[in-house]
N, C-alpha and C positions, 0 to 999 in steps of 0.2 A: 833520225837525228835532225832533219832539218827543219819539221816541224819545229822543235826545240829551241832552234837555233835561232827562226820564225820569231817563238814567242816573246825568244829573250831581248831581243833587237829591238822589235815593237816595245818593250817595257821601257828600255832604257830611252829611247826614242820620247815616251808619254815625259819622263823624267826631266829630258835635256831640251825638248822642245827645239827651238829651230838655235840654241846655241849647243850642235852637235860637239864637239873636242876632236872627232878623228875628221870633221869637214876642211881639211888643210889642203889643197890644191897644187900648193906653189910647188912642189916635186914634180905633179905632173908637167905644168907650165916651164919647169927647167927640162925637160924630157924631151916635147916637145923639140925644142927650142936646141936641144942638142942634137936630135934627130935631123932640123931642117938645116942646121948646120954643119953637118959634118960632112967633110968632101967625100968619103967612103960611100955617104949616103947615094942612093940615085936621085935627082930632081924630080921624077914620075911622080904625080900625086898618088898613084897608085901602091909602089913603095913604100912610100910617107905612111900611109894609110898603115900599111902593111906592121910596119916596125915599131909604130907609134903606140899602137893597140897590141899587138902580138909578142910587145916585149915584156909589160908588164904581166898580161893575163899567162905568157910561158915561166915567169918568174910565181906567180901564184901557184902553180900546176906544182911545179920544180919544190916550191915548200910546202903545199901539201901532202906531197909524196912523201917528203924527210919528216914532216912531223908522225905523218900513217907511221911509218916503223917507228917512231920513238915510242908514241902513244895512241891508240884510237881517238882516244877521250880528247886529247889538245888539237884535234877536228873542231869542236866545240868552240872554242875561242877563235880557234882564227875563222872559222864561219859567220860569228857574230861580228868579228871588227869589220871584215870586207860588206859582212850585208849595212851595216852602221853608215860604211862610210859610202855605200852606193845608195842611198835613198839621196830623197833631192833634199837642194841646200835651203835656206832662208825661215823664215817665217811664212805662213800660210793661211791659216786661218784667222790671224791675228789682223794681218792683210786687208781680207773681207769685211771683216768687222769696220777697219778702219775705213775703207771706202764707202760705204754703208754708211756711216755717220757723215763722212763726206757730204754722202746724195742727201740726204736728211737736211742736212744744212743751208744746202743751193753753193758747196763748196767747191767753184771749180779747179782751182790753183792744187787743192788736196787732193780733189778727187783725180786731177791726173796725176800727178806726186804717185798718188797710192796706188794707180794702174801699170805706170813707166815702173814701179818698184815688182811689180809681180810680171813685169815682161811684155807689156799690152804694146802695141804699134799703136802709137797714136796722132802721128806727124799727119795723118789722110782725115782726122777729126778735126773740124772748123770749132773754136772758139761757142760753148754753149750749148752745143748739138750732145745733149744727154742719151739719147735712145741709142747713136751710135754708138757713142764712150762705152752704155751700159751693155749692148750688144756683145761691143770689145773683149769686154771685159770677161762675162759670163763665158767667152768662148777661149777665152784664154786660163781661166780658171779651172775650167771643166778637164784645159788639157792638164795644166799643173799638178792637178791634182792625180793625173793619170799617169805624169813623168816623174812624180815625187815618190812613190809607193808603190800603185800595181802593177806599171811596168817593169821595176825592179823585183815585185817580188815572182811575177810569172818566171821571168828567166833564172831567177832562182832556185822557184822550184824543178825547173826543166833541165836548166846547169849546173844548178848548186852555185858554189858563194861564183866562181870563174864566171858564167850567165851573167849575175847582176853586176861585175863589177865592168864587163863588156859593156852593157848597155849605159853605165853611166862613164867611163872612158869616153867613149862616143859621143855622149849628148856633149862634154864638156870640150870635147877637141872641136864640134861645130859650134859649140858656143865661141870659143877662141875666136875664129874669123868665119863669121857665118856665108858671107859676101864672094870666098874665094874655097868653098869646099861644096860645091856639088857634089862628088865622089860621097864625101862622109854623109851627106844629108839623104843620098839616095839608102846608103846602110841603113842609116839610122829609120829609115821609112820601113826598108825589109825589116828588121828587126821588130818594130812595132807592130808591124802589119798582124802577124797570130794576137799578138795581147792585147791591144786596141779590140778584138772583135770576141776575145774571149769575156772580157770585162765588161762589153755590151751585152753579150749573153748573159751574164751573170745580172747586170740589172733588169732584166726583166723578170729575175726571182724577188728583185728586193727594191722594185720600183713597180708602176704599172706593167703589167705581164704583156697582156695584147697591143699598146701604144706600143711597148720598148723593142717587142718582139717581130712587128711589122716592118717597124724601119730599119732595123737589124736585118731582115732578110734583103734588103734594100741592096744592102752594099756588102753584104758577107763575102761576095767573091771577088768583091771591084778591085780593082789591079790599076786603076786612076785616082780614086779620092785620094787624098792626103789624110793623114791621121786626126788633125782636126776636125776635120769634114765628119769623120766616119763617127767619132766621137760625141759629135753635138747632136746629130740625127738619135743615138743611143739616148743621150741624156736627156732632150723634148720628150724623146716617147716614154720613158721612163718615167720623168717630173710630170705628162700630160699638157707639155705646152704649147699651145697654140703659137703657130708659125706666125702669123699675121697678126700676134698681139704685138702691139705698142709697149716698146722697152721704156716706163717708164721706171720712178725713180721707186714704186711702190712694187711695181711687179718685178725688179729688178731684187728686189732686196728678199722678196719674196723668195723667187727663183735661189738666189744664193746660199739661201738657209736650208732650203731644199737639198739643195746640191752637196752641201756639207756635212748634212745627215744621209742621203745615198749615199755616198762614200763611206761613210762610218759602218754604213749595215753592211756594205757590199765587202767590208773588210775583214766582218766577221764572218761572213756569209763563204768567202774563200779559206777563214781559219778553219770552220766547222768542217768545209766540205775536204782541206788535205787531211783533219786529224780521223775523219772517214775513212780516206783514203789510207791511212797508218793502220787503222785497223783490221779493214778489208786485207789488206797485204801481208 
């Protein structure tokens, strides 16, 4: 079933594009927000953590179970709404495109517009300094596109809909105050850590095999890179690009287009390989 549940998501997803309908937040953001205020609660960020996350994903579980006796089959919807509403928010691809046309232009005012809108840090960029920006950018994009979709769907298929909606609970409670949650951002690192390295795996089927596969062995075990780090090593060796090439505004846009079709493959490339796995089973 959860292949299924996979396909149907992804459909409606092609459909809705980045104006999802179940992407409504502000439940969480009261939750939150009830949690750090209530005297019952403990102040421990550890607690917080604890109750913040562990309320909802035991309230999922709790209606899982009531729908299993009612019906097998109404699994089915409530697998797709929770997976629905755990992929990532925004527009994406639309994004790149838009920044793209930026670089094209010698648009700087846009082209950070369209970076700060996909999440890029760009307060450390001087005025002009494109290679950085574009740097930024590629390395922010590579992650987006790995916190919007495959890391949702790994723990999906590992948890089922509870997995993914854990992983994006999480991403969204460090989004909340990123400044004042080490606790969550270390989770949120474990939690990555398998999917981040399974999905580099995976593109060395559906990118360069030997570049992707080298630097993939790189940091398979590393228990210090951070998820970006691990991720961009994956995508060079994958795309075949040169460390020491100059980010410009040609090979940046290059690289992007790249990146947006490896993810395309590498998407179908995990559909093939669970309806495999369905089979096999």
């Amino acid at each position: 079933m959860q292949l299924f549940i996979v396909i149907l998501a992804i459909s409606f997803l092609q459909v809705w594009g980045a104006e999802n309908p179940l992407h409504k937040d502000q439940w969480f953001k009261n939750w939150v927000a009830f949690v750090k205020g209530h005297e019952s609660v403990p102040k421990s960020s550890t607690w917080q953590l604890f109750i913040v996350l562990g309320g909802p994903l035991i309230a999922v579980v709790m209606l899982g179970v009531l729908v299993y006796n009612i019906s097998f089959w109404l699994l089915l919807p409530l697998g797709v709404v929770v997976l629905l509403y755990s992929f990532g928010r925004g527009e994406f691809n639309d994004l790149v495109h838009e920044y793209t046309l930026a670089c094209r232009q010698d648009d700087w005012q846009e082209a950070i517009a369209r970076a700060q809108h996909l999440g890029v840090t760009v307060e450390d960029v001087e005025h002009g300094d494109w290679s950085t920006l574009h740097q930024h950018f590629l390395d922010e994009a590579s992650y987006r596109g790995f916190e919007r979709m495959f890391a949702v769907l790994f723990w999906f298929l590992v948890l089922g809909p509870v997995g993914a909606l854990m992983y994006r609970l999480t991403r969204l409670y460090l989004d909340d105050d990123p400044q004042n949650h080490e606790l969550t951002a270390r989770l949120l690192w474990i939690i990555e850590w398998p999917a981040v390295r399974v999905l580099g795996l995976s593109f060395a089927f559906t990118g360069n095999f030997v570049g992707c596969y080298r630097r993939w062995q790189e940091c398979v075990f590393c228990l210090r890179r951070n998820t970006k780090s691990v991720l961009g090593l994956s995508v060079l060796g994958a795309l075949s690009v040169d460390d020491e090439l100059e980010q410009t505004c040609e090979v940046t846009t290059k690289e992007l287009g790249l990146l947006v079709r490896l993810y395309t493959r590498t998407l179908w490339f995990w559909l093939a390989f669970a309806a495999l796995g369905v089979l096999l089973i």
